[in-house]
C-alpha positions as CSV (number, residue, x, y, z in Angstrom):
1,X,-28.7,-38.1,-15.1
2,X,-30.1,-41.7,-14.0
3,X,-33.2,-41.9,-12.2
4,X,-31.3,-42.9,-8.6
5,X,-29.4,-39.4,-9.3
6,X,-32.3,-37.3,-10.0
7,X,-34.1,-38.8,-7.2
8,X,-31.1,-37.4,-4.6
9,X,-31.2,-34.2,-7.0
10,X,-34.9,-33.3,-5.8
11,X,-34.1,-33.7,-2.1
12,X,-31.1,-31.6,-2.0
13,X,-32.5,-28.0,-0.2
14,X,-32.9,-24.5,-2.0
15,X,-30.7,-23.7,-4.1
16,X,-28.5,-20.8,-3.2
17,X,-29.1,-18.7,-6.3
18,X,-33.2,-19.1,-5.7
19,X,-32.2,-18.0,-2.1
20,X,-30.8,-14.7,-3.4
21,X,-33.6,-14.0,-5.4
22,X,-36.1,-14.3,-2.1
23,X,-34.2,-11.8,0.1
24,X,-34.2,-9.9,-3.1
25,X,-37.8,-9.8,-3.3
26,X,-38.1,-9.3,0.6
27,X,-36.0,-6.4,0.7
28,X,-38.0,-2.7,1.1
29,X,-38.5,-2.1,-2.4
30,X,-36.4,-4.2,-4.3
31,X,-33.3,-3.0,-3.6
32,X,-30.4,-4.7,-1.9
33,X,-29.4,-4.0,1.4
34,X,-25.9,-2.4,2.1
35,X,-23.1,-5.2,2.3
36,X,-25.4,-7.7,0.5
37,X,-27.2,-10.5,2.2
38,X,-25.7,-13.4,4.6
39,X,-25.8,-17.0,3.7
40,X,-28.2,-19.3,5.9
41,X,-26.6,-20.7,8.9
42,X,-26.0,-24.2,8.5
43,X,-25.0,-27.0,11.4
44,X,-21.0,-27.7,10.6
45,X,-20.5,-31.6,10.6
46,X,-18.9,-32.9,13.7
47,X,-16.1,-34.4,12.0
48,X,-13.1,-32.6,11.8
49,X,-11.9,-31.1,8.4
50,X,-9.3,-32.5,6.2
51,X,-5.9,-30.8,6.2
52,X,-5.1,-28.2,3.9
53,X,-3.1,-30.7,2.0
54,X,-5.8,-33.6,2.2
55,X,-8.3,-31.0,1.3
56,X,-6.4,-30.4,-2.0
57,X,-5.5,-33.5,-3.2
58,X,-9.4,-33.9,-2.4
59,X,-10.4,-31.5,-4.3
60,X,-8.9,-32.2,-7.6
61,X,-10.2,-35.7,-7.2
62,X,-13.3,-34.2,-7.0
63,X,-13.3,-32.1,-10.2
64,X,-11.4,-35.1,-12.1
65,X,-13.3,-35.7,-14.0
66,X,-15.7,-33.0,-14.6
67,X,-19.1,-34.9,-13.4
68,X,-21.8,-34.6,-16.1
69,X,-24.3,-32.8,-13.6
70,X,-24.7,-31.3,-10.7
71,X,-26.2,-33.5,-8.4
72,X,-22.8,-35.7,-8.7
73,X,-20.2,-32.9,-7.6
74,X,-22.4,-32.3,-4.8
75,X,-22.5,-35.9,-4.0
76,X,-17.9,-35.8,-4.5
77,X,-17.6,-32.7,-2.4
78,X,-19.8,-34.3,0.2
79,X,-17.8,-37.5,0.7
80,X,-14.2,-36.0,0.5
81,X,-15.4,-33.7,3.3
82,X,-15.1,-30.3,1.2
83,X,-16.5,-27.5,3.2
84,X,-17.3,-23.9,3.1
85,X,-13.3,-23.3,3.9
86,X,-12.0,-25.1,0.7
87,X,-13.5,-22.4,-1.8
88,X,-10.5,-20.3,-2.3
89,X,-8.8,-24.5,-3.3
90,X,-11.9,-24.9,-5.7
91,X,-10.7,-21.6,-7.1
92,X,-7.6,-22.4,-7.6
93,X,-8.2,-25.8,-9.1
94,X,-10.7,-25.1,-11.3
95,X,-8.4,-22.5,-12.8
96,X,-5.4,-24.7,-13.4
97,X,-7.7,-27.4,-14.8
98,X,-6.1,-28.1,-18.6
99,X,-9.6,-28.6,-20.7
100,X,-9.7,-29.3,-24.6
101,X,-12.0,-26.6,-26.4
102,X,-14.1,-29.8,-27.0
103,X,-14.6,-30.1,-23.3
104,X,-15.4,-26.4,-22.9
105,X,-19.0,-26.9,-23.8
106,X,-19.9,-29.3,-21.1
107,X,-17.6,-27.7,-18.4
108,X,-19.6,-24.4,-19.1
109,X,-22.6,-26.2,-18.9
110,X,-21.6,-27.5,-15.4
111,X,-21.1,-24.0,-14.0
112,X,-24.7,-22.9,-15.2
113,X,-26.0,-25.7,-13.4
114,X,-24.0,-25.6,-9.9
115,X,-24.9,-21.5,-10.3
116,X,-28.6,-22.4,-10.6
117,X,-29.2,-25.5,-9.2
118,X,-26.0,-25.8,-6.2
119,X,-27.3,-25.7,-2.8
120,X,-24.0,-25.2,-0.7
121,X,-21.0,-23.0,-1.0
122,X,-18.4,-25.7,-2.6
123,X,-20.9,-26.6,-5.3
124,X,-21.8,-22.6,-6.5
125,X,-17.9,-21.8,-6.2
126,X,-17.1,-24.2,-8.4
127,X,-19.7,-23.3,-10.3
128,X,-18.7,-19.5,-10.4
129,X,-14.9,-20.5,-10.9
130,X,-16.4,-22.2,-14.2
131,X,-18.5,-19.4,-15.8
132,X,-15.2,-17.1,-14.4
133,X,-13.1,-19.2,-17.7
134,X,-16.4,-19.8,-20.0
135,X,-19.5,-17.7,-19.1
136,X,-21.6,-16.4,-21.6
137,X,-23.5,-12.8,-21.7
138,X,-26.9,-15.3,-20.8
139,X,-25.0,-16.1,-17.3
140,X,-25.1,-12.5,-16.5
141,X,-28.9,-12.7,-14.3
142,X,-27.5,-15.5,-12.5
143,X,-24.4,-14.1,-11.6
144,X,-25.6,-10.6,-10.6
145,X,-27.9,-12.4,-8.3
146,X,-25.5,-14.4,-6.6
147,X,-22.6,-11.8,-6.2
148,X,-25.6,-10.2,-3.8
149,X,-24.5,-12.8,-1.7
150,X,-21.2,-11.9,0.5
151,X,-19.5,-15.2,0.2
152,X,-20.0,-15.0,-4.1
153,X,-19.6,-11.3,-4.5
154,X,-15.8,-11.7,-5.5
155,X,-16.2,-14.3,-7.7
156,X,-19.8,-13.0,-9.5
157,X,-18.2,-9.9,-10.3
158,X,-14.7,-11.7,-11.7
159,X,-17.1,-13.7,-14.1
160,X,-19.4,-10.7,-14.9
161,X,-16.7,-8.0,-15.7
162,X,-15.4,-9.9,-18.9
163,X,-19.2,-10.2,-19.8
164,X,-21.4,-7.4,-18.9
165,X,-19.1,-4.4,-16.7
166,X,-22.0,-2.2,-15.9
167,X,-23.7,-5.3,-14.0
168,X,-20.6,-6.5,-12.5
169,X,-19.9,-2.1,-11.4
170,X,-23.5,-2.5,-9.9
171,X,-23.3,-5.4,-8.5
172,X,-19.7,-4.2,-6.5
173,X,-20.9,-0.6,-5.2
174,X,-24.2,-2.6,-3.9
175,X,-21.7,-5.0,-1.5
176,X,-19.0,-2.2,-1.2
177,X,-20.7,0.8,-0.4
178,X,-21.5,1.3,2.8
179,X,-21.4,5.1,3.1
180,X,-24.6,6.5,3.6
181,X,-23.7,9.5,1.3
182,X,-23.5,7.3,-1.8
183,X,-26.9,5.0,-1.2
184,X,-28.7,7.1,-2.7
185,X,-26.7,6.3,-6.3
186,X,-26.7,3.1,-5.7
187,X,-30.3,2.6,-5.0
188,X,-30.5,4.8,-8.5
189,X,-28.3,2.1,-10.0
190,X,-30.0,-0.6,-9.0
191,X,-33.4,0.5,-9.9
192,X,-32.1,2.0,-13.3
193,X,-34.0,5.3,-13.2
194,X,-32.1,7.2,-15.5
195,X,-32.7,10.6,-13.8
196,X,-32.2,9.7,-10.7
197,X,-28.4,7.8,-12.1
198,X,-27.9,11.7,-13.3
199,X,-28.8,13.4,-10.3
200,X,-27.0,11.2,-7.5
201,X,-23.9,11.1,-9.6
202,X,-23.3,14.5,-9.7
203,X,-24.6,14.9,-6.1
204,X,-22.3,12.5,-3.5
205,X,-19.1,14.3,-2.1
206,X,-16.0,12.8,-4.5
207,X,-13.0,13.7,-1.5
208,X,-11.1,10.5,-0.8
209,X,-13.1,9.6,2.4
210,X,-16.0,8.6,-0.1
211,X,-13.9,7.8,-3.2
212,X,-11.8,5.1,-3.3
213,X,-10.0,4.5,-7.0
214,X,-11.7,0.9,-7.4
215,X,-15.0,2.7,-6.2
216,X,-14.5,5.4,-8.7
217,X,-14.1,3.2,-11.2
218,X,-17.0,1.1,-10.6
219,X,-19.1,4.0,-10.6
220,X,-17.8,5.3,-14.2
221,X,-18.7,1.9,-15.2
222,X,-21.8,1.4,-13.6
223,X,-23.2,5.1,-14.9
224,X,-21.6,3.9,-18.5
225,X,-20.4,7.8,-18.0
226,X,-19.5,8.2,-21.8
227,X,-22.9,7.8,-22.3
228,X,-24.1,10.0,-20.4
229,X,-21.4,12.7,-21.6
230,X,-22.7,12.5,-25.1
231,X,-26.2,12.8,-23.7
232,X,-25.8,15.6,-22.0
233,X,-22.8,17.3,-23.5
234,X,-23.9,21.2,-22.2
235,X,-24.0,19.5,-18.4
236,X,-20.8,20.9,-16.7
237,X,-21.4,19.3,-13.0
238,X,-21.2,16.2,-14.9
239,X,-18.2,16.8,-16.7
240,X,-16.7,18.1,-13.2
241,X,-17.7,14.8,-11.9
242,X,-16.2,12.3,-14.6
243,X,-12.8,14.6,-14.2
244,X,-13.0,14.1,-11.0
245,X,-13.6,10.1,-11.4
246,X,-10.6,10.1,-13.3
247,X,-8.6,11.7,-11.0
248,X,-9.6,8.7,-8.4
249,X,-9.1,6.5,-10.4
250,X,-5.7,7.5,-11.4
251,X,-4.6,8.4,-7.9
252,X,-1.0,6.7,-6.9
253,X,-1.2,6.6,-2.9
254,X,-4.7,4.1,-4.0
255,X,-4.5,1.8,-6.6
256,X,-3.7,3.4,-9.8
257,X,-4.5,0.1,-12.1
258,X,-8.4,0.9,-11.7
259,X,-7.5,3.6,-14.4
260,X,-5.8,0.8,-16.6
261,X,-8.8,-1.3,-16.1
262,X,-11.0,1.3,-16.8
263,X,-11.9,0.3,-20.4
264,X,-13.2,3.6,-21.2
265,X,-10.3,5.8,-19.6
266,X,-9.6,7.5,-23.1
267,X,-13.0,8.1,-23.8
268,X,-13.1,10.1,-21.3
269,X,-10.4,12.0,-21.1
270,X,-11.1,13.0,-24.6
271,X,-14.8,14.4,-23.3
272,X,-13.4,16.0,-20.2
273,X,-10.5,17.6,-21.9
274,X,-11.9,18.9,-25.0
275,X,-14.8,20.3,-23.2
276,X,-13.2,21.6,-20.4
277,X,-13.6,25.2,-21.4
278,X,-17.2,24.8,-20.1
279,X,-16.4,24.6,-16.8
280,X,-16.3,28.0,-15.1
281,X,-12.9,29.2,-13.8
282,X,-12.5,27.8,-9.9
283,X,-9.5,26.5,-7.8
284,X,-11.3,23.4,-7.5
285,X,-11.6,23.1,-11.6
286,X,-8.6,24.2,-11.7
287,X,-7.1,21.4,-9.3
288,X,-8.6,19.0,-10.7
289,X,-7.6,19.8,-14.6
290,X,-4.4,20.4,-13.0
291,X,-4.1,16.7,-11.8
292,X,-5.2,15.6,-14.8
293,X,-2.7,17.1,-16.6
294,X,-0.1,15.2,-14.3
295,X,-1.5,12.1,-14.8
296,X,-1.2,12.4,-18.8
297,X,2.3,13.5,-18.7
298,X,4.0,11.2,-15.9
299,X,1.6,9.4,-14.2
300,X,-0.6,6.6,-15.1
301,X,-2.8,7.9,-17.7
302,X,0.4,8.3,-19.9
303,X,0.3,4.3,-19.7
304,X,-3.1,3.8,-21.6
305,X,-3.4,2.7,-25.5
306,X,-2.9,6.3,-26.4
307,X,-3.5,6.7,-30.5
308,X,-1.5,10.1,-31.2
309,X,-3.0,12.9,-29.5
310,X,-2.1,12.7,-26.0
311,X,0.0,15.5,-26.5
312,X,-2.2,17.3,-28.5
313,X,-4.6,17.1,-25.2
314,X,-1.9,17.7,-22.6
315,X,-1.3,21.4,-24.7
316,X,-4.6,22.0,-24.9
317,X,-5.0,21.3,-21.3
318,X,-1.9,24.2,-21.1
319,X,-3.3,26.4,-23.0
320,X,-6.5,26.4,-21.3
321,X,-5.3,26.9,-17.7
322,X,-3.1,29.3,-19.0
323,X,-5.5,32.1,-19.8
324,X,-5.8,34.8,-17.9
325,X,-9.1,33.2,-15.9
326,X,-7.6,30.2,-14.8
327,X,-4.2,31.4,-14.6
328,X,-5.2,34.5,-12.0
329,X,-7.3,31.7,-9.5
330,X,-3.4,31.3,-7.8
331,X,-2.9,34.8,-7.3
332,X,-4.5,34.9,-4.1
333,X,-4.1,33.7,-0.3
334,X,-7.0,34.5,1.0
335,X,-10.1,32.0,1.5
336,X,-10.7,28.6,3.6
337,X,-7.3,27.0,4.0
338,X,-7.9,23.8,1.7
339,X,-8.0,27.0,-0.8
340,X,-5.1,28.5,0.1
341,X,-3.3,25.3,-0.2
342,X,-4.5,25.0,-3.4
343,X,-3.6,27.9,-4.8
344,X,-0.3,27.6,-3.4
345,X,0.3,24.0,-5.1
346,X,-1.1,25.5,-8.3
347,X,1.3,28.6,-8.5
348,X,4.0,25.7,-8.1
349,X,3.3,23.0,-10.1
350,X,0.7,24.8,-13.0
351,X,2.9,24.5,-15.6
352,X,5.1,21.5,-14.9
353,X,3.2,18.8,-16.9
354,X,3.1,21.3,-19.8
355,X,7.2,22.1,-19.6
356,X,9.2,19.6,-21.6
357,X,12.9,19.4,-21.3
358,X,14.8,20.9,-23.8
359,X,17.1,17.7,-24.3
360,X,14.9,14.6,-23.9
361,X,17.0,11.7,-22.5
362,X,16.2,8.0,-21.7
363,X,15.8,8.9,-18.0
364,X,13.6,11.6,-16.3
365,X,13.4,12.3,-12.8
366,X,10.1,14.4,-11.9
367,X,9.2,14.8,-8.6
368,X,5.7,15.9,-8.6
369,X,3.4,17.0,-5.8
370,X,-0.5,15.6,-5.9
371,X,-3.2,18.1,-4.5
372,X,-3.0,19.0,-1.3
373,X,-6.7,18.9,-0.5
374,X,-6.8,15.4,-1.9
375,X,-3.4,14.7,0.2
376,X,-1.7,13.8,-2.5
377,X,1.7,11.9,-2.5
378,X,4.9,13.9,-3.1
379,X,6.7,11.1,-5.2
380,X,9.6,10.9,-7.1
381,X,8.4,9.7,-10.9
382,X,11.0,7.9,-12.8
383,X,10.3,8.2,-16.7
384,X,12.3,5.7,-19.1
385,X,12.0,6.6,-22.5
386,X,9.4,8.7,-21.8
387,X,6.9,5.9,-19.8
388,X,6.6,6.5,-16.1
389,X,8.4,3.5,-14.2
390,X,6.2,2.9,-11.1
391,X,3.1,2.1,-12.3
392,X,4.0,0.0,-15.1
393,X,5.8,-2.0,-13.6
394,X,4.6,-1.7,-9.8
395,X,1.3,-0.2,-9.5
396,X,0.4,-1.1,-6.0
397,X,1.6,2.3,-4.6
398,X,3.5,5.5,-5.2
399,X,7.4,6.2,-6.0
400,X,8.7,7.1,-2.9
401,X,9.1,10.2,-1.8
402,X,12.4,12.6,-2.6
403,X,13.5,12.7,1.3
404,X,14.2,9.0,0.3
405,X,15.5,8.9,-2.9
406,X,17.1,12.5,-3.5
407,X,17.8,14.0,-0.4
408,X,19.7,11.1,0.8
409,X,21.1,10.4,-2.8
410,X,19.8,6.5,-3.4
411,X,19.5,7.1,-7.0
412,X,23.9,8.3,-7.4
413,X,25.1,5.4,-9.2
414,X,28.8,4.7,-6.9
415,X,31.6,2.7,-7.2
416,X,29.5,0.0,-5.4
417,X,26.1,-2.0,-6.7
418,X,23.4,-0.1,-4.3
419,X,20.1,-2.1,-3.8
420,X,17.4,1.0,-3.8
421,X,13.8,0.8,-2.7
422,X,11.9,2.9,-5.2
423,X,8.1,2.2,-4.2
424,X,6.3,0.3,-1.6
425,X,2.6,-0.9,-1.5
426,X,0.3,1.7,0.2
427,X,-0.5,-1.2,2.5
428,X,2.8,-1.5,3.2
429,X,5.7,-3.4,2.2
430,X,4.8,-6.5,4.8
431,X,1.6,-7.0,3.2
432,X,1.9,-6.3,-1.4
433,X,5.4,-6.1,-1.7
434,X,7.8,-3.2,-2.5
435,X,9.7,-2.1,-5.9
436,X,13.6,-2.5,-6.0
437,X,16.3,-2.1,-8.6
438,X,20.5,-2.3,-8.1
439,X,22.1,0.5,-9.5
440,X,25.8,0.0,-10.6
441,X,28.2,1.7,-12.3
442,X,29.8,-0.2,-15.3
443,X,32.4,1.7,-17.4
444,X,31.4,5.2,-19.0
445,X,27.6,3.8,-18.3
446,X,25.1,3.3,-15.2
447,X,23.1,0.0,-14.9
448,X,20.1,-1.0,-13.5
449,X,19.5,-4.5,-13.1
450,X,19.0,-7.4,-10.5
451,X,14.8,-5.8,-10.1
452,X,12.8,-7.1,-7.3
453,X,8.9,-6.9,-7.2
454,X,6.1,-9.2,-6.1
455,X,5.8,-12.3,-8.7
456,X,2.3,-11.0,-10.0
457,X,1.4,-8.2,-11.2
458,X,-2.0,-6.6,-8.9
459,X,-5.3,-7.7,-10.5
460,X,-3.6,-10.9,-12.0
461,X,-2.8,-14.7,-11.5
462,X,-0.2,-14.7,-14.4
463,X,3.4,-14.2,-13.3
464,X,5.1,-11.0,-13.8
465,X,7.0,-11.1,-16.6
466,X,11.3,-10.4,-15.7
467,X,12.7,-6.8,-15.8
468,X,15.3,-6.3,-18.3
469,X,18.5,-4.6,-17.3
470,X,18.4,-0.5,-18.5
471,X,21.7,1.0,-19.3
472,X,22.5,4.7,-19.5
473,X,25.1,7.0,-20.5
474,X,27.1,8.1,-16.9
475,X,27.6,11.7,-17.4
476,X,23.6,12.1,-18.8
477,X,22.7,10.0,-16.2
478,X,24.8,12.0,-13.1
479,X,23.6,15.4,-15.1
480,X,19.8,14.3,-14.9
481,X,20.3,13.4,-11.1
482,X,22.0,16.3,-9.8
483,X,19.3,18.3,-12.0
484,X,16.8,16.6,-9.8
485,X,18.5,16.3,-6.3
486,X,18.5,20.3,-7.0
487,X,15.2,21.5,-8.5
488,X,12.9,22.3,-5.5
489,X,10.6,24.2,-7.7
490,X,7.7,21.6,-5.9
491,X,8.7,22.3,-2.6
492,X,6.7,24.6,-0.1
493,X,8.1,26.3,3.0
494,X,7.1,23.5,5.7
495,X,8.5,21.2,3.5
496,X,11.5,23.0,2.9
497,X,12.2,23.6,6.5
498,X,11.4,20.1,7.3
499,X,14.3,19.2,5.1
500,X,16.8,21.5,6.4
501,X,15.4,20.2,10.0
502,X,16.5,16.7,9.0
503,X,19.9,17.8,7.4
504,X,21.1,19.6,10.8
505,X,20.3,16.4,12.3
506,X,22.1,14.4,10.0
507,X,25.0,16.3,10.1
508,X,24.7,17.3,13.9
509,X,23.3,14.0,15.7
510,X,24.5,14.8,19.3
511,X,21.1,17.7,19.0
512,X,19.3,15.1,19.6
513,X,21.5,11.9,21.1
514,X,22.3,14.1,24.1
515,X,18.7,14.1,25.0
516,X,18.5,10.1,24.9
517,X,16.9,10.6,21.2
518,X,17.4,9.3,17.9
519,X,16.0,11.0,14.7
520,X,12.8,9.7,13.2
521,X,10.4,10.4,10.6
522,X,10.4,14.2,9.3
523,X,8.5,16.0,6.7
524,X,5.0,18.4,6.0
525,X,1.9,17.1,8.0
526,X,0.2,15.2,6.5
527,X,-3.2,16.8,8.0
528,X,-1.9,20.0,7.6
529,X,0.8,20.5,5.2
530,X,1.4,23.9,6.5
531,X,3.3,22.5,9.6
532,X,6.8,20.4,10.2
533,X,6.7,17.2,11.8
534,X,9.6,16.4,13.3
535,X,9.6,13.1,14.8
536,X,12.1,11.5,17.1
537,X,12.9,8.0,19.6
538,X,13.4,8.1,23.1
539,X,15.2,5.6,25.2
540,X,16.7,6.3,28.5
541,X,20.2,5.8,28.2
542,X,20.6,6.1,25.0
543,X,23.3,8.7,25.2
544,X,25.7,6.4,27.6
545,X,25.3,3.7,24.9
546,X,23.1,1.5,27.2
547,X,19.7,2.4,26.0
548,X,17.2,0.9,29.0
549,X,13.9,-0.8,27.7
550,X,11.7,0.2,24.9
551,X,11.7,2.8,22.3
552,X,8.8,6.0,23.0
553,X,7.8,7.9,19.5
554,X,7.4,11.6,19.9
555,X,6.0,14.1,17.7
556,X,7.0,18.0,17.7
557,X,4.9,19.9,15.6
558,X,6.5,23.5,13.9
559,X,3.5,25.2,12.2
560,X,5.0,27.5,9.4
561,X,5.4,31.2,11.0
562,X,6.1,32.8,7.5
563,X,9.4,33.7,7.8
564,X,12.2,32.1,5.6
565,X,12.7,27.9,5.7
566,X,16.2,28.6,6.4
567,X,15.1,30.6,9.8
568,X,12.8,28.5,10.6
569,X,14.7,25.2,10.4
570,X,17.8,27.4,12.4
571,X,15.6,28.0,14.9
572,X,13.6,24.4,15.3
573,X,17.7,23.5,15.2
574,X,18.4,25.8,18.2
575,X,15.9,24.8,20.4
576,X,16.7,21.1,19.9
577,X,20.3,22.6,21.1
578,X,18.8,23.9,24.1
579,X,15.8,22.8,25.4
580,X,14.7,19.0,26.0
581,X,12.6,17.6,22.9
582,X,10.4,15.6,25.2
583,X,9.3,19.0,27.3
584,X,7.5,20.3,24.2
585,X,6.7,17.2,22.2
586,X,4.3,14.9,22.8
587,X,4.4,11.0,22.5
588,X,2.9,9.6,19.7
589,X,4.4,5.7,19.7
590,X,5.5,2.9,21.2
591,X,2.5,1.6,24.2
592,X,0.7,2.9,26.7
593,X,2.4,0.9,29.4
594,X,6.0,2.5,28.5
595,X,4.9,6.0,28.6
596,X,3.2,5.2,31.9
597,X,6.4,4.0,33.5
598,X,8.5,6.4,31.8
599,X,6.1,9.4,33.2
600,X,4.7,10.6,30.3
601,X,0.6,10.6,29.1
602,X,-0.4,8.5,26.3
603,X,-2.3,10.2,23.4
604,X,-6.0,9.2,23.7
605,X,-6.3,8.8,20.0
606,X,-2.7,7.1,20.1
């Protein structure tokens, strides 16, 4: 650095990264606030930013060369006008820079210095974005300190996880975790008190509300849980709790790659399984063993860099919940409800992951039902040779559901190609993407070809790499789909008369038409899976064929009166016949203004 450059060097303000070390040591003792800090506010320059394309082409100028020091990429970004905004463009640049492993030295060097040394967001970026491709187990201090700051956390924790994963877990639940109920673990965390890590983990509530799959994850990894296990081997809350982490993590309707990431996942499920026979006999052990079980036969778990033994675990998972002790926890419906539910799902899906078919083919059709309490998805898992479709290939949400694939018969292979949905992000299909295949039928054999899915894989910047087209035998493939379409050995009576609901209707549209109505959504609450939703459309004039404005969304609700589904659905069917939907349902769609005009009240949680 010459002597002009150092000059402008010393004048520059704090640095960012000493910044983040003085709230640190402001904060009550020692311990980051929830969220993380905010940067300092800064006066924006009055001149108007370059375009997005100006800014880009600006940018790689910038970084083209890579300057020798700091002091000079602050000086490049300043006179090119690169601001706050640009840092997802520094990202990106920084990432598709081609450097020669000669060059990697002095590029790492770079990023240590804009991480230490850079005094506005452009500078550290780029200076995370480096240490992201070439940090170094030293960088870990600086990083941590910065990801405390919101505008770094992302990038701090993509360059600590390939370096240090319990600082780059810790450094997450801090800006993540906003619950009150899981402070106290992170404060543990943070301060390291090994007792304390023991204690709150085993302490927090683990339903979904608090346990996210990614947070789940982060906490395995932050505890460094096999550790622990091996510590304290005779502790059964705390193998509870790490079953109950890997159920999160591997939990389809969330983000199911957090297992996969997990780098410890078979660890894990070696402790938890093998020990599991500590863990007194409970419906809520049971449910989650249960679950677990799922997971290793059809669900993401069976994904992981199994050596052989997975099998060997599965049966002894079987053998286990098939004593007497567990086995006798179903036999009863008596209890809270979230009990009764499960030990409803358990006498219907205990021994499915433990039941292989007698005549393994290439394709197997599984619909499997998650726990109830946890609101599992019902989804329809497609194995091929024995590896479960969806989250290999997907993994941003669940296979869809059977009403959509098997009741309606999506996965027959016809005379025609058929384009077929088979899973959509849980944020939707607007927002990650969806999963879908054509099925054809060529000759004596079925093909599947022609796949659609987002170009990257979740969790990754490379592009996806192109489906191959499968090919099965027709009369095995018709033969596993009827199988399938038929089995309704997962199915519970709301559900069950939820589909027979939906198959009058199909077959009997006027039930509904004559009443200005068009079938909607119908299924099991989702709150309360002992009930039938049956949801419909209403639009005056509907039934003349000149339907008059926008669309209302109503909601009838059929709790489950414990007679037969077959009764019950005849009877829901009946009083569709008779009686006007709208008089008994109640809206649950379309806008406030519309059910005003229309007469009807709007929801208040609508």
């Amino acid at each position: 650095m010459s002597a002009q450059e150092e000059r402008g060097a010393l004048t520059l303000p704090l640095a960012l990264y000493d910044y983040a070390l003085h709230l640190l040591r402001e904060s009550p003792d020692g311990v980051p606030p929830r969220r993380g800090y905010s940067l300092p506010q800064r006066p924006e320059p009055e001149e108007a930013p370059p375009s997005h394309e100006e800014a880009e082409i600006a940018v790689r100028e910038a970084l083209s060369p890579l300057p020798d020091d700091s002091a000079s990429l602050h000086r490049r970004f300043a006179r090119r006008g690169i601001r706050d905004l640009h840092k997802h463009l520094i990202r990106s640049a920084i990432f598709s820079l081609s450097l020669p492993n000669g060059q990697h030295d002095a590029a790492r060097s770079l990023g240590r210095q804009l991480t230490r040394a850079g005094t506005t967001v452009p500078a550290v970026t780029a200076g995370l974005a480096l240490l992201i491709r070439f940090g170094e187990p030293e960088d870990v201090p600086y990083l941590s300190a910065l990801g405390l700051l919101r505008e770094f956390t992302r990038p701090s924790v993509d360059a600590l996880d390939p370096l240090d994963r319990q600082s780059a877990a810790i450094v997450w639940l801090v800006t993540h975790t906003g619950r009150d109920e899981l402070r106290p673990l992170v404060r543990a965390l943070w301060t390291g008190d090994p007792q304390a890590i023991r204690t709150e983990l085993e302490a927090f509530p683990a339903t979904p509300r608090f346990l996210s799959a990614t947070t789940a994850r982060r906490i395995a990894e932050a505890t460094r849980l096999p550790d622990l296990l091996d510590q304290h081997p005779s502790d059964v809350a705390l193998l509870a709790r790490a079953g109950r982490l890997l159920v999160r993590m591997g939990c389809t309707r969330d983000n199911p790659t957090n297992l996969l990431a997990y780098r410890d996942a078979l660890t894990v499920y070696e402790r938890v399984v093998t020990r599991a026979g500590l863990l007194p006999p409970t419906l809520d052990h049971h449910a989650t063993l249960l679950s677990l079980a799922l997971d290793l036969s059809s669900g993401p778990g069976a994904l992981l860099d199994w050596p052989p033994g997975r099998h060997a675990l599965l049966e002894a998972l079987g053998r286990l919940l098939a004593e007497p002790r567990w086995a006798s926890l179903a036999d009863t419906d008596a209890g809270e409800a979230d009990q009764r539910l499960r030990a409803g799902w358990i006498r219907r899906t205990g021994r499915q992951p433990f039941t292989r078919p007698a005549t393994p083919g290439r394709l197997r059709v599984e619909v499997v039902a998650g726990d109830p309490v946890d609101r599992g998805p019902v989804e329809t898992r497609i194995l091929l040779d024995g590896r479960p479709l969806v989250p290999a290939v997907f993994a941003r949400g669940p296979a869809r559901c059977p009403d959509h694939l098997l009741d309606e018969g999506r996965l027959r292979a016809g005379p025609e190609p058929r384009e077929v949905q088979l899973a959509e992000a849980y944020c939707t299909e607007g927002c990650c993407g969806a999963l879908y295949v054509t099925i054809r039928r060529d000759g004596g054999q079925v093909v599947w070809e022609d796949w659609r899915r987002p170009p990257t894989m979740p969790g990754s910047r490379e592009p996806a790499p192109e489906l191959p087209a499968y090919r099965f035998d027709a009369a095995a493939y018709d033969a596993e789909i009827t199988r399938a379409e038929t089995d309704r050995s997962w199915s519970w009576p709301a559900r069950s008369t939820a589909r027979l609901i939906k198959a009058g209707l199909v077959e009997r549209p006027e039930l509904l038409s004559r009443w200005d109505a068009g079938r909607g959504w119908i299924s099991s609450g989702f709150d309360d899976p002992d009930t039938t939703v049956v949801t419909f459309w209403y639009v005056p004039g509907l039934a003349a064929g000149n339907p008059d404005g926008d669309p209302l969304q109503f909601r009838w609700v059929v709790p489950d009166d414990g007679t037969p589904p077959e009764t019950q659905a005849a009877a829901a069917l009946r009083r569709l016949a008779e009686e006007d939907p709208k008089t008994y349902g109640q809206v649950c769609g379309g806008s406030r203004e519309r059910a005003e005009e229309l007469g009807f009240r709007w929801p208040d949680s609508a």
